[in-house]
N, CA, C and O atoms as a DFTB+ gen file, in Angstrom:
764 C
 N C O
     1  1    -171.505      96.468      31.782
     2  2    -171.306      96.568      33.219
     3  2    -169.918      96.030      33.579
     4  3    -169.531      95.040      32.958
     5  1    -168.994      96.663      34.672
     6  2    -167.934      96.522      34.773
     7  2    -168.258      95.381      35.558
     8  3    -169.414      95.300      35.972
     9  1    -167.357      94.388      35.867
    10  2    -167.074      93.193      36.439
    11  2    -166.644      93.645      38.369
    12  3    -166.008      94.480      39.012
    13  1    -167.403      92.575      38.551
    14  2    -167.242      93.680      40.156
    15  2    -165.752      93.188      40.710
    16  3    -164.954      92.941      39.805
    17  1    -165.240      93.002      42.131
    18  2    -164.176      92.868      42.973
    19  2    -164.109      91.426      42.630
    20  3    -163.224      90.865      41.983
    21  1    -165.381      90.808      43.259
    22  2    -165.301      89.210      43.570
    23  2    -165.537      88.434      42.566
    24  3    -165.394      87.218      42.694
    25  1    -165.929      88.975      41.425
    26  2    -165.615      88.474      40.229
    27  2    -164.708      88.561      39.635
    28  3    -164.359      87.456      39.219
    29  1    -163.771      89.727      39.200
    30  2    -162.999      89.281      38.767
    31  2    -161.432      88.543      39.722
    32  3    -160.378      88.096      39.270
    33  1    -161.930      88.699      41.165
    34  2    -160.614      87.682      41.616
    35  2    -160.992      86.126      41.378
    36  3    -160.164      85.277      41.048
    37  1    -162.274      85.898      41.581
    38  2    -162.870      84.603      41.337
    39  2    -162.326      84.031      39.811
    40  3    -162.007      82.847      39.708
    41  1    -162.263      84.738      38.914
    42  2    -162.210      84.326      37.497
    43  2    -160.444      84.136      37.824
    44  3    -160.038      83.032      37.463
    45  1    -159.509      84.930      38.365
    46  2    -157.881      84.447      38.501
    47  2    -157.995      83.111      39.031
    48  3    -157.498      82.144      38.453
    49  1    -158.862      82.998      40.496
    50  2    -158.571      82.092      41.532
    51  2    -158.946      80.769      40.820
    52  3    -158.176      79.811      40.883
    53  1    -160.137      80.701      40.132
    54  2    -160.502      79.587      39.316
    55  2    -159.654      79.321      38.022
    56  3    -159.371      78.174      37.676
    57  1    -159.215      80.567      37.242
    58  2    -158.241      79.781      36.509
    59  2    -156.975      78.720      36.986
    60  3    -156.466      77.787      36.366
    61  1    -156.649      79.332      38.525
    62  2    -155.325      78.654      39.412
    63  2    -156.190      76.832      38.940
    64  3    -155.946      75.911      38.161
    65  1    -157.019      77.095      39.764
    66  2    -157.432      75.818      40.170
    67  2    -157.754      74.805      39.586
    68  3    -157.803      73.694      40.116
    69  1    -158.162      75.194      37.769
    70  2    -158.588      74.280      36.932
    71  2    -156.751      73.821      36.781
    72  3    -156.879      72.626      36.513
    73  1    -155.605      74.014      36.796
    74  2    -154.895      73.237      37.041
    75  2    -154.098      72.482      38.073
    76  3    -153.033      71.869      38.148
    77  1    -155.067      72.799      38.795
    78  2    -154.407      71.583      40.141
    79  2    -154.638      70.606      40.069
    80  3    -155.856      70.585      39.888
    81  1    -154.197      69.429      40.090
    82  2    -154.210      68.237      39.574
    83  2    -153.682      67.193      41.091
    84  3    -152.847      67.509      41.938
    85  1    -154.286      66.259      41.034
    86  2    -154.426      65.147      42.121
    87  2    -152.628      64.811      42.306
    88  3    -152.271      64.867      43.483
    89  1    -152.172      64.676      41.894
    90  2    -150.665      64.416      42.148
    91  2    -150.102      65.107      42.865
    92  3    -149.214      64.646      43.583
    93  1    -150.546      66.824      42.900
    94  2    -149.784      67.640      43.712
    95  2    -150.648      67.623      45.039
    96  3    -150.232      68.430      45.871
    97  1    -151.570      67.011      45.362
    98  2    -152.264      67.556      46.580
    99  2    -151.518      67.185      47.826
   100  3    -152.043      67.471      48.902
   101  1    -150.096      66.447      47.804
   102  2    -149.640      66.446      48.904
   103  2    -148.278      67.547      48.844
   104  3    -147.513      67.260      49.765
   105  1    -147.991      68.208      48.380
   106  2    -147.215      69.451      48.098
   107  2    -147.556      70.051      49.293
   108  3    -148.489      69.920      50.086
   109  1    -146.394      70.865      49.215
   110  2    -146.726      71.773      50.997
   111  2    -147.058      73.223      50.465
   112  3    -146.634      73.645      49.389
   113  1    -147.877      73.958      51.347
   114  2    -148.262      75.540      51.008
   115  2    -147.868      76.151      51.740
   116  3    -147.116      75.779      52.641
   117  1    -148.419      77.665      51.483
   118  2    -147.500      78.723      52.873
   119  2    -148.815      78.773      53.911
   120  3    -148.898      79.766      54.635
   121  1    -149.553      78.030      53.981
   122  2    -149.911      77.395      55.089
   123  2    -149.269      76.393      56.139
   124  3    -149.345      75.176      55.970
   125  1    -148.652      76.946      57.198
   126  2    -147.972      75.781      57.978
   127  2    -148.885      74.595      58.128
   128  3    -150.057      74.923      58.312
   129  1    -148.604      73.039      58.090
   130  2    -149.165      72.104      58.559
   131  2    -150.226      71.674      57.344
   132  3    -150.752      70.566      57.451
   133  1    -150.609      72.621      56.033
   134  2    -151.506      72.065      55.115
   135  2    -150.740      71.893      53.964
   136  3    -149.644      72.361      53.654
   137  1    -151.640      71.009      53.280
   138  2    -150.959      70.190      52.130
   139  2    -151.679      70.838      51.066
   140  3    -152.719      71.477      51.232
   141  1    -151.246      70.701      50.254
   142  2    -152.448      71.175      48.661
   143  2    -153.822      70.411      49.110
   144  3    -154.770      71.106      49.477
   145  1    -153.916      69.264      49.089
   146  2    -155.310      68.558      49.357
   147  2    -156.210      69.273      50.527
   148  3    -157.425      69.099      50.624
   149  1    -155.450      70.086      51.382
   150  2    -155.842      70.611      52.741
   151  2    -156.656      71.652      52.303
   152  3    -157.822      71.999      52.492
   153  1    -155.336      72.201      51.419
   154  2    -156.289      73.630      50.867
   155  2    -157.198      73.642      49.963
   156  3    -157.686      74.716      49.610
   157  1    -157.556      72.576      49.474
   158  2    -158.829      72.648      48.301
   159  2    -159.931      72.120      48.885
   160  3    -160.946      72.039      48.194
   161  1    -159.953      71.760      49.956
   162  2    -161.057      71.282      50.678
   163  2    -161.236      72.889      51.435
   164  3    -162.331      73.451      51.443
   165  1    -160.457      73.276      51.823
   166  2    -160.880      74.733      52.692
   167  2    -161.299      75.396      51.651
   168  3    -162.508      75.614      51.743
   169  1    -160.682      75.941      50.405
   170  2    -160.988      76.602      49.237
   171  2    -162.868      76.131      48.817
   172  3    -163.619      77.085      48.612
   173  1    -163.398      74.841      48.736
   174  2    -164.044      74.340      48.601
   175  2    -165.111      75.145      49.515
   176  3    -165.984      75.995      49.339
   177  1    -164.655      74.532      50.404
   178  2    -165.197      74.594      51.612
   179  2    -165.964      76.391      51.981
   180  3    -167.048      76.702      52.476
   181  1    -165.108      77.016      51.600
   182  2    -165.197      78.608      52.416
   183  2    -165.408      79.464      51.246
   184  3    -166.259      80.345      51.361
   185  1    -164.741      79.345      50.077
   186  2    -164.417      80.354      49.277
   187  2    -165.964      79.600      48.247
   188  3    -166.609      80.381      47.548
   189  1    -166.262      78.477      48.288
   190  2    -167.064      77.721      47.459
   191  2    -168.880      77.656      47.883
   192  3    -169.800      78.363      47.471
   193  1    -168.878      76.794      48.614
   194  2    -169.918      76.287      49.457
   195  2    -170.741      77.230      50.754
   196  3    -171.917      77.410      51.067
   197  1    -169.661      77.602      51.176
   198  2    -170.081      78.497      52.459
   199  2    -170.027      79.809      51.676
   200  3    -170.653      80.554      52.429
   201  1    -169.721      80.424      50.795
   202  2    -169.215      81.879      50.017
   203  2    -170.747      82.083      49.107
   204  3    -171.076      83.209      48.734
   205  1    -171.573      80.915      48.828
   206  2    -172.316      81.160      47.942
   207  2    -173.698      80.980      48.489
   208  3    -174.690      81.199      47.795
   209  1    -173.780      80.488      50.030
   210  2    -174.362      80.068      50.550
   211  2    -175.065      81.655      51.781
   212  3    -176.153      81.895      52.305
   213  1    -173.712      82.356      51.752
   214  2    -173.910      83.332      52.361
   215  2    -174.626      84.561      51.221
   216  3    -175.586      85.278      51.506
   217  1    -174.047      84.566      50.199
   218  2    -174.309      85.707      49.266
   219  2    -175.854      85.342      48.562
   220  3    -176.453      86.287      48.049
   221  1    -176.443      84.077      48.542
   222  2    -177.993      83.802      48.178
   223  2    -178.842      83.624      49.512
   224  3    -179.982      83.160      49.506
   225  1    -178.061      84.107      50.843
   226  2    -178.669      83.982      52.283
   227  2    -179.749      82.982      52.723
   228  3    -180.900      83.051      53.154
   229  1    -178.808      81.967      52.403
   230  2    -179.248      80.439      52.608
   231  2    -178.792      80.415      54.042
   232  3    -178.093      81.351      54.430
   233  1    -179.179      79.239      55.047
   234  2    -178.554      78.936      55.722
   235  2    -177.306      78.113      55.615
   236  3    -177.232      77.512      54.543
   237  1    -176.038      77.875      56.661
   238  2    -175.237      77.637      56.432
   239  2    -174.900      75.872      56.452
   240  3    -175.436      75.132      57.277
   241  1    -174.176      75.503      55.666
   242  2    -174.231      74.090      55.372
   243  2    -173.967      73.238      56.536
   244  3    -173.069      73.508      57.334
   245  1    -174.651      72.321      56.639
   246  2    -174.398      71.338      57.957
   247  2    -172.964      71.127      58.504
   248  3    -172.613      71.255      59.677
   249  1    -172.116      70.743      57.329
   250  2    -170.596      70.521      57.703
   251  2    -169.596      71.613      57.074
   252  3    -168.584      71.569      56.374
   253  1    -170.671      72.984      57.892
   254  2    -169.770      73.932      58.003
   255  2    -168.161      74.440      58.476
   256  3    -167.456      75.416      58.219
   257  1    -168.047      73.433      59.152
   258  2    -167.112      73.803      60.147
   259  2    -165.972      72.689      59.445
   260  3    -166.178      71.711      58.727
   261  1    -164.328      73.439      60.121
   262  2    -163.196      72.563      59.493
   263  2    -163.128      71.290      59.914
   264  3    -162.636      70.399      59.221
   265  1    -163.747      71.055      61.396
   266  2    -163.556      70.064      61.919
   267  2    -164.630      68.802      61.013
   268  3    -164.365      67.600      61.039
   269  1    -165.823      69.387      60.268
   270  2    -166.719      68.268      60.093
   271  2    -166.925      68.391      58.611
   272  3    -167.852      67.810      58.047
   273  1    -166.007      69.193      57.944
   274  2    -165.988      69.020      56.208
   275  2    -165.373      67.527      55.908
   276  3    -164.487      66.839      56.414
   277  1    -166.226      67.396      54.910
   278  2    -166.038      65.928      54.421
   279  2    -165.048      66.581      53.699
   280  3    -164.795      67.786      53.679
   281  1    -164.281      65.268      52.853
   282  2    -162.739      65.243      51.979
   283  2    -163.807      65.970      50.437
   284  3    -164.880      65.442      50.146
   285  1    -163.432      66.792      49.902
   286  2    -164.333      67.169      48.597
   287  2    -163.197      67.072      47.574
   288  3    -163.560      67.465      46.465
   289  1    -161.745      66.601      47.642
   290  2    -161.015      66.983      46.879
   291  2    -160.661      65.957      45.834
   292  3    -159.595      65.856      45.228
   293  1    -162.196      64.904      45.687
   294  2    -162.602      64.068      44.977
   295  2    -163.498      64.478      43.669
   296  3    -163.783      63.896      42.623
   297  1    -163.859      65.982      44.327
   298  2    -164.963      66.659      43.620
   299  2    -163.676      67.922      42.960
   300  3    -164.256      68.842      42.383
   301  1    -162.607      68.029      42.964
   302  2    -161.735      69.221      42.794
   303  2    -161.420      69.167      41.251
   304  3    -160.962      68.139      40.753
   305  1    -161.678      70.301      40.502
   306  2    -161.839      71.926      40.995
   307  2    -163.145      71.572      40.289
   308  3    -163.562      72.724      40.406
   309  1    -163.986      71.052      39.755
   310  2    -165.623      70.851      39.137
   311  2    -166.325      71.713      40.320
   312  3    -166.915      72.757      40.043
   313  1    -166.217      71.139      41.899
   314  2    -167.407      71.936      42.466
   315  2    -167.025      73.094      43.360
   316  3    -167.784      73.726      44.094
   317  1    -165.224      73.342      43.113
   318  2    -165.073      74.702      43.406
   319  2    -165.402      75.746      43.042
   320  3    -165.887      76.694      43.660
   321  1    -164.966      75.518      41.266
   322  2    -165.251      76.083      40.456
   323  2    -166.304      76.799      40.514
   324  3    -166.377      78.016      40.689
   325  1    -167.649      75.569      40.276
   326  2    -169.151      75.864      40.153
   327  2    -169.706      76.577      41.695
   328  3    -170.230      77.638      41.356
   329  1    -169.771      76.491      42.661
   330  2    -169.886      77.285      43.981
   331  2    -169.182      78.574      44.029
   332  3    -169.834      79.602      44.212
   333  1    -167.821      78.611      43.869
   334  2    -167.274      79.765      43.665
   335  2    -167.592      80.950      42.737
   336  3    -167.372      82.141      42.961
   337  1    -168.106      80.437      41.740
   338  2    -168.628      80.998      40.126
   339  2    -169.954      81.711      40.533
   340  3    -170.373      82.850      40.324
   341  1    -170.416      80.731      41.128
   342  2    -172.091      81.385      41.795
   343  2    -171.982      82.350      42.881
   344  3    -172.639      83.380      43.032
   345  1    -171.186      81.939      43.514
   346  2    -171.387      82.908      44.786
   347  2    -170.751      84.182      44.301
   348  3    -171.273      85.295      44.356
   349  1    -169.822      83.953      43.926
   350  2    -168.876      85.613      42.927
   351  2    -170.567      86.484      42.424
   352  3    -170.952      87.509      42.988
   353  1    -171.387      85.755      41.236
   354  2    -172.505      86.607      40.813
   355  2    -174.036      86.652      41.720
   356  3    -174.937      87.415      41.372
   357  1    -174.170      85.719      42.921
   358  2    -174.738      86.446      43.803
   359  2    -174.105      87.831      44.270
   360  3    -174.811      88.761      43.882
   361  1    -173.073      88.216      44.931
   362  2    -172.256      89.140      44.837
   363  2    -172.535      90.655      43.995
   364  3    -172.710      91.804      44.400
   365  1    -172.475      89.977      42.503
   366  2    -173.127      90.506      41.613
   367  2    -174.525      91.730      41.106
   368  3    -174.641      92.503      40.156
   369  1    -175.613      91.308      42.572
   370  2    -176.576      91.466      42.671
   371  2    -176.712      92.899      42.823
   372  3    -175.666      93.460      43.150
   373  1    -177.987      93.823      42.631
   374  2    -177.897      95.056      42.869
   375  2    -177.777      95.147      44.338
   376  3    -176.710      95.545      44.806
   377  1    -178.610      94.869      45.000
   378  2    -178.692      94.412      46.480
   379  2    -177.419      93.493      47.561
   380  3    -177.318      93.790      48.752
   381  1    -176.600      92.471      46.967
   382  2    -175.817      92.034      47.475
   383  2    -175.233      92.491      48.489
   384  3    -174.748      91.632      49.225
   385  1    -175.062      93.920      48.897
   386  2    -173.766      94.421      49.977
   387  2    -175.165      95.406      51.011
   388  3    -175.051      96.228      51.920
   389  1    -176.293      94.863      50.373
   390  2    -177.094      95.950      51.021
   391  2    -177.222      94.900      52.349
   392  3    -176.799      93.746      52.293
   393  1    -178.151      95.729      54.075
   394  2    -178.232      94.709      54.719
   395  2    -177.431      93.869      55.530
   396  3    -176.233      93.997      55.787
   397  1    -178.173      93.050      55.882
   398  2    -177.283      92.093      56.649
   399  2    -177.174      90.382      56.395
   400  3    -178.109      89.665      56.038
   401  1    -176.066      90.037      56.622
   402  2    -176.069      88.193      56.840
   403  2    -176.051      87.724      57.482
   404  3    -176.269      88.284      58.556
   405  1    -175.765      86.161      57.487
   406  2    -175.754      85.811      58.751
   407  2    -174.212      84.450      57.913
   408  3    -174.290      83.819      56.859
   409  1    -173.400      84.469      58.625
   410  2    -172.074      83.260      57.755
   411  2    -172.999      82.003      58.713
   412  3    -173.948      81.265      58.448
   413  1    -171.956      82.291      60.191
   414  2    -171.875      81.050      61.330
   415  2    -172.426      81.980      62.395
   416  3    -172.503      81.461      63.508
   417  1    -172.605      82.542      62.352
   418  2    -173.085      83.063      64.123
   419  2    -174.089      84.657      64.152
   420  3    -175.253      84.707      63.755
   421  1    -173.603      85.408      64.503
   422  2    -174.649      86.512      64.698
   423  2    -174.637      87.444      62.953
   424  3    -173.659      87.508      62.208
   425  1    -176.183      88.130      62.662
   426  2    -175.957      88.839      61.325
   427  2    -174.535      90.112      61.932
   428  3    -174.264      90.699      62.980
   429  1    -174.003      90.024      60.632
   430  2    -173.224      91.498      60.347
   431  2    -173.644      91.717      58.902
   432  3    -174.212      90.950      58.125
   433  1    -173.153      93.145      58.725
   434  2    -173.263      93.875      57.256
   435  2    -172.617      93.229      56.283
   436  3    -171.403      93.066      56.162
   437  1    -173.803      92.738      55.345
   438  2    -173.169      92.289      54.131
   439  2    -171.712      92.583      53.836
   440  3    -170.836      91.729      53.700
   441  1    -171.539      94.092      53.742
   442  2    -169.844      94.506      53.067
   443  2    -169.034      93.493      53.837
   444  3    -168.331      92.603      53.359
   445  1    -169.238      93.765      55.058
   446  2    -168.141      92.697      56.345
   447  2    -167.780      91.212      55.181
   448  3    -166.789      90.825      54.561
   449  1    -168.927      90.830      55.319
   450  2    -168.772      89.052      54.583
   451  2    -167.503      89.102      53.578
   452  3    -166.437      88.492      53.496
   453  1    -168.460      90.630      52.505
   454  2    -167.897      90.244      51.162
   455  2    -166.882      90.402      51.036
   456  3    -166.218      89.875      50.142
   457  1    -166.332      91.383      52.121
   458  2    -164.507      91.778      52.045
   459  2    -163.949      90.362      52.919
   460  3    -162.995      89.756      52.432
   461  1    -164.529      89.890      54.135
   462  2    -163.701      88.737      54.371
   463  2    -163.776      87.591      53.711
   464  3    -163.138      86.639      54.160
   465  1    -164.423      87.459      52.723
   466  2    -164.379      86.399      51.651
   467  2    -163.853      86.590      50.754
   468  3    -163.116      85.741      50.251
   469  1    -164.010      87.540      50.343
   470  2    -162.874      88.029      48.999
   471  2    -161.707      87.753      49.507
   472  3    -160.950      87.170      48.731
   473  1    -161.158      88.056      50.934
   474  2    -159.720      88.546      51.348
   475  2    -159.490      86.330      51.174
   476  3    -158.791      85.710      50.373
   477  1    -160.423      85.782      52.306
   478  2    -159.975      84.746      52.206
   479  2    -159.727      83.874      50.071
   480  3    -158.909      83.340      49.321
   481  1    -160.397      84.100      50.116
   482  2    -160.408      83.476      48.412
   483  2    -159.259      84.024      47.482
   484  3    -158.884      83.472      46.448
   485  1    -158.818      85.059      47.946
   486  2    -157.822      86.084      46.888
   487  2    -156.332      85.446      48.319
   488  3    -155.261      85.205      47.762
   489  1    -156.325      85.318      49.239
   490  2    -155.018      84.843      50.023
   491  2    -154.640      83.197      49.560
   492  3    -153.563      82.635      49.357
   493  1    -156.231      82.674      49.495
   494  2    -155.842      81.010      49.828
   495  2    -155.807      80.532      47.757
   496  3    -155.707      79.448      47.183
   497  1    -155.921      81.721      47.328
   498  2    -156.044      81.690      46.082
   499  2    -154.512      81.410      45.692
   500  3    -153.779      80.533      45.233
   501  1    -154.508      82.794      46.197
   502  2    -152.247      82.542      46.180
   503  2    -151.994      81.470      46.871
   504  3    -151.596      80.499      46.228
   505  1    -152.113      81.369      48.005
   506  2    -151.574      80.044      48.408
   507  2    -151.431      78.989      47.503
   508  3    -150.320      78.474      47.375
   509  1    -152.649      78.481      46.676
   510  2    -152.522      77.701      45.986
   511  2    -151.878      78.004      44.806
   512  3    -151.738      76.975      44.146
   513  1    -151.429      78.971      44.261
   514  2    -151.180      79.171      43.388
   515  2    -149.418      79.007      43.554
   516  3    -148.757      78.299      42.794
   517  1    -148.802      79.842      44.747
   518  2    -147.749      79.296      45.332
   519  2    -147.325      78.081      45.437
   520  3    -146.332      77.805      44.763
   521  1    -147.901      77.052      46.253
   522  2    -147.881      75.815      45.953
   523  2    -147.692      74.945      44.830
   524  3    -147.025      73.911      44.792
   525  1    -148.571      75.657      43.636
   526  2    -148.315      74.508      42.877
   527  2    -147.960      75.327      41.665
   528  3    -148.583      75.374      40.604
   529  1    -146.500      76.174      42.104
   530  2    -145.582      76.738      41.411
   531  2    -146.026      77.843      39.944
   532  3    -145.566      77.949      38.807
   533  1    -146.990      78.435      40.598
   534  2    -147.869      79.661      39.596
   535  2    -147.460      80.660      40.330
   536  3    -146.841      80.642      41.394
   537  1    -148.071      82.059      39.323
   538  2    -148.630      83.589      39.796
   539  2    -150.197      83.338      39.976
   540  3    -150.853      82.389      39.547
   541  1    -150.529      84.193      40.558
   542  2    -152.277      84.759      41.105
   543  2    -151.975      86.289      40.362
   544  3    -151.074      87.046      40.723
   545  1    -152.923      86.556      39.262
   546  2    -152.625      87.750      39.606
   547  2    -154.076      88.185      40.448
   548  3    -155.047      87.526      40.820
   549  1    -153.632      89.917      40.566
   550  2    -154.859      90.238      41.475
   551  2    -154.669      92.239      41.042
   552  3    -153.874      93.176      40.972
   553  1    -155.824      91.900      40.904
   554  2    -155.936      93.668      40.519
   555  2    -156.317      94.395      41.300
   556  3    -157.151      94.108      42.158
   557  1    -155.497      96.057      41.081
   558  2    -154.857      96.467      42.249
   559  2    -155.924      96.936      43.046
   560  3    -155.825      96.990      44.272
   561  1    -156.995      97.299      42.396
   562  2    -158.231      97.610      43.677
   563  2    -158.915      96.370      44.301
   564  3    -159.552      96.631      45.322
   565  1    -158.921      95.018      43.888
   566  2    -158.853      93.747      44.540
   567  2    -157.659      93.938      45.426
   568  3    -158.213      93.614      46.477
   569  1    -156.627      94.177      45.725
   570  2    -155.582      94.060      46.219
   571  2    -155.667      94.860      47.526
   572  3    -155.539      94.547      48.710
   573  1    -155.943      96.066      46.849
   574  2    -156.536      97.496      48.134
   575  2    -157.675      96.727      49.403
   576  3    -157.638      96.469      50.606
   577  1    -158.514      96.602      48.397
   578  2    -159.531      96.260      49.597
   579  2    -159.153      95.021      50.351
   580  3    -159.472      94.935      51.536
   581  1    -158.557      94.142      49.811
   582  2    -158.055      92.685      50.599
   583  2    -157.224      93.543      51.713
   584  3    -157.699      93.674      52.841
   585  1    -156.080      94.071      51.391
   586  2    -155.336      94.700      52.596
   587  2    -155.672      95.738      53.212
   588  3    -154.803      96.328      53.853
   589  1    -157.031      96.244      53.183
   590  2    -157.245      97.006      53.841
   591  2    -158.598      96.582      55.139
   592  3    -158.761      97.032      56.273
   593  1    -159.370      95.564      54.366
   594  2    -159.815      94.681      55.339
   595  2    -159.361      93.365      55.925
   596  3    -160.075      92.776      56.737
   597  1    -158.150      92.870      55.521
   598  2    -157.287      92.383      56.424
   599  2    -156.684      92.984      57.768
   600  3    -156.587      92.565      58.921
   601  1    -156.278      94.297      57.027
   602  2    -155.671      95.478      58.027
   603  2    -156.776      95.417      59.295
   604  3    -156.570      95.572      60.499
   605  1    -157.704      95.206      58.759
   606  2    -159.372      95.648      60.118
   607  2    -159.412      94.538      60.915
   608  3    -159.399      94.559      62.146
   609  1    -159.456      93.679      60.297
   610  2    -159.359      92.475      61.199
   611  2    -158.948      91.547      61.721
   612  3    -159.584      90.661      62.292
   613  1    -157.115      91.723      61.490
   614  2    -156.030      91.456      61.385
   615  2    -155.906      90.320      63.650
   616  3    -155.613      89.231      64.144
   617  1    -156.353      91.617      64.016
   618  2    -155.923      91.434      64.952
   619  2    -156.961      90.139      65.837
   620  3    -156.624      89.255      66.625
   621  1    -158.276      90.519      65.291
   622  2    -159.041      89.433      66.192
   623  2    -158.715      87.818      64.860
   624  3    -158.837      86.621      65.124
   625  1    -158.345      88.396      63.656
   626  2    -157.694      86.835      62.823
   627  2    -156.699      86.005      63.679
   628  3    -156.792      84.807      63.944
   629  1    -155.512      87.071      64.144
   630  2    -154.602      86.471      65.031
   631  2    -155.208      85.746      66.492
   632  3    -154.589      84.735      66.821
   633  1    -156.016      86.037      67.134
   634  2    -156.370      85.297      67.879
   635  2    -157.342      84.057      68.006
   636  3    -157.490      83.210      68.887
   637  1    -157.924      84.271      66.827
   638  2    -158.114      82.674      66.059
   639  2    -157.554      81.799      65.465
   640  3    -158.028      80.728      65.086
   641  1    -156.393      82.243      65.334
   642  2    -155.574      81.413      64.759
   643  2    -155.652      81.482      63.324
   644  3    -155.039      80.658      62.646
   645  1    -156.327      82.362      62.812
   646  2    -156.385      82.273      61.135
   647  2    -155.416      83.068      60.590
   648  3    -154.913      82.609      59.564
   649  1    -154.906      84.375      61.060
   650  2    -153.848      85.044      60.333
   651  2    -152.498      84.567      61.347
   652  3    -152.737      84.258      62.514
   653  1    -151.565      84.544      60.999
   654  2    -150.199      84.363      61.347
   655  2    -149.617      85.474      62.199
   656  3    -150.397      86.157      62.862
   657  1    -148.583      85.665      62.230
   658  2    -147.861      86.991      62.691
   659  2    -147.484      87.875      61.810
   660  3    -146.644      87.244      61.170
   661  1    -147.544      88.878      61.368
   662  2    -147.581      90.135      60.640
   663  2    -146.084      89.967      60.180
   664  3    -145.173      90.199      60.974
   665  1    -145.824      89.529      58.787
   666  2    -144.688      89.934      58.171
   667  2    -143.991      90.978      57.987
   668  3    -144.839      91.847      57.785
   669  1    -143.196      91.352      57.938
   670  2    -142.183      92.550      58.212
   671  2    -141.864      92.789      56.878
   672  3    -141.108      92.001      56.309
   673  1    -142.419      93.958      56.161
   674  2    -141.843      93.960      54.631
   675  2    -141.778      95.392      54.782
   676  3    -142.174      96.126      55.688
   677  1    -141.051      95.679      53.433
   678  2    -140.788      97.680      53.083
   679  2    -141.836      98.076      52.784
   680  3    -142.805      97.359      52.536
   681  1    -141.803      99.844      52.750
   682  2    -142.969     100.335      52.461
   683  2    -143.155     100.862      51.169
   684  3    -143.819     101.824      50.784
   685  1    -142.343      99.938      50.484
   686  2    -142.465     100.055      48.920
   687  2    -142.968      98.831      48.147
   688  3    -142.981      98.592      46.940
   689  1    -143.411      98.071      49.299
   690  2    -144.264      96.889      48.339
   691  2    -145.666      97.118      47.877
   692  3    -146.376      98.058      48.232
   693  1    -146.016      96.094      46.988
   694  2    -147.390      96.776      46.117
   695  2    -148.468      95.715      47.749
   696  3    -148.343      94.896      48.659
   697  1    -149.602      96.800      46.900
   698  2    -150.655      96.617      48.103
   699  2    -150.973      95.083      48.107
   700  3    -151.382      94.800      49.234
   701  1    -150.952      94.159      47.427
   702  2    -151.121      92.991      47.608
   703  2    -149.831      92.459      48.308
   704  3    -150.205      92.078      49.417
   705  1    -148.663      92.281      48.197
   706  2    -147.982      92.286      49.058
   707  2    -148.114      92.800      50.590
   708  3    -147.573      92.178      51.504
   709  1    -148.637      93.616      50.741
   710  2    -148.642      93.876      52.171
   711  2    -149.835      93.294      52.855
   712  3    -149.890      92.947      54.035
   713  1    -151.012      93.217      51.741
   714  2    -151.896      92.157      52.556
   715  2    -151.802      90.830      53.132
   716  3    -152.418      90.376      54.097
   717  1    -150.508      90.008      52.026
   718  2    -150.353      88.622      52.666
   719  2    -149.407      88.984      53.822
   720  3    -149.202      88.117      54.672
   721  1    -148.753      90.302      53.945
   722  2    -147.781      90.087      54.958
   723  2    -148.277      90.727      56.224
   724  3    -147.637      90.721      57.276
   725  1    -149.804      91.443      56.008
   726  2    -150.975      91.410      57.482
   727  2    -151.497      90.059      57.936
   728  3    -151.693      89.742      59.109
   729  1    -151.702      89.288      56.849
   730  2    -152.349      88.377      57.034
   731  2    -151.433      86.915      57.566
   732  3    -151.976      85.821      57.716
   733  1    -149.668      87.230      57.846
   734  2    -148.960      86.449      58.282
   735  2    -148.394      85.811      56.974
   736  3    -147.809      84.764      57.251
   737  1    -148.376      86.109      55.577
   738  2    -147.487      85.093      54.825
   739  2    -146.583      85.833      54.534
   740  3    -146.506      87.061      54.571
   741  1    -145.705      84.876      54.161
   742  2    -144.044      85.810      53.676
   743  2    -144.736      85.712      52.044
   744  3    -145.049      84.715      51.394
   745  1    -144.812      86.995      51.746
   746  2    -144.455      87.055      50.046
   747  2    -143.310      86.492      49.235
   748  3    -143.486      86.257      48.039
   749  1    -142.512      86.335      49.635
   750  2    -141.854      85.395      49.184
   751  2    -141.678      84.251      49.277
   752  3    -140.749      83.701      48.685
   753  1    -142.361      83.733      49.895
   754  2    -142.653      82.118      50.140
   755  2    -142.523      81.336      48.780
   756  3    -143.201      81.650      47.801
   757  1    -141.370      80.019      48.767
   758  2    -141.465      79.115      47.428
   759  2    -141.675      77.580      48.869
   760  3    -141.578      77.480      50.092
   761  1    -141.979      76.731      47.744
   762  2    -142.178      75.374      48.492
   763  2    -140.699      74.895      48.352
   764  3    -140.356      73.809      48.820
């Protein structure tokens, strides 16, 4: 059986992470205002905990929210890893995309979740990987669907404040490139 989307970005994103190491967590990312430590608690947090929580349609964890996540980057990358790993092969499931979920608020269609979790986990993946002076790779139909459901929801991201302002790049960049630059990062971003 072929390895699905969210597995195999999960298997890049977790290789990033088994070398992040406590020294760099105050390093800056192409996240304005977050630090490496910032982002492994969100990574934790969204791509981990809440990602695996949605795909075995559990309810959602008490300190769901950014404002009330405890510091986990005591637990980094052991219970990213392991949350992330699981929720990738819930994913997995024959059933997984069938249906509906529920993340934080009203059900939508499974697919919805799995593309905005993938997109977040495969962006904040690079991020970190940026940060602490790596490549991400990301394969190119991982890449497609990230920028193409970025592309969808680009606009209500921007008014949450989660995507940035739409980077301005050529129309000869590869499709992962143009997703971080829907999603507000400069592809070329170094620290």
């Amino acid at each position: 059986m072929d390895k699905s989307l969210m597995t195999r970005a999960t298997e890049h994103v977790v290789a990033i992470a088994r070398t992040v190491t406590p020294d760099q967590f105050d390093l800056p990312t192409p996240c304005p205002e977050w630090t490496v430590r910032d982002l492994v608690n969100h990574l934790t947090l969204w791509s981990g905990v809440v990602a695996e929580r949605v795909t075995r349609r559990l309810p959602p964890p008490e300190d769901g929210s950014e404002d009330q996540a405890a510091d986990r980057s005591d637990q980094w990358p052991a219970l990213f890893v392991d949350t992330a790993t699981r929720a990738a092969r819930g994913w997995d499931e024959p059933d997984a995309l069938d249906g509906e979920l529920v993340m934080m608020g009203d059900p939508r269609p499974a697919r919805y979740f799995h593309d905005m979790l993938l997109g977040e986990l495969v962006l904040h993946g690079w991020d970190l990987a940026k940060a602490t002076g790596q490549d991400l790779p990301v394969d190119e139909d991982v890449a497609v669907r990230v920028r193409d459901a970025s592309a969808g929801y680009a606009e209500q991201a921007r008014e949450y404040k989660v995507f940035g302002p739409e980077v301005q790049v050529g129309s000869d960049v590869s499709a992962f490139d143009q997703a971080l630059a829907v999603s507000g990062r400069d592809p070329g971003w170094r620290p």
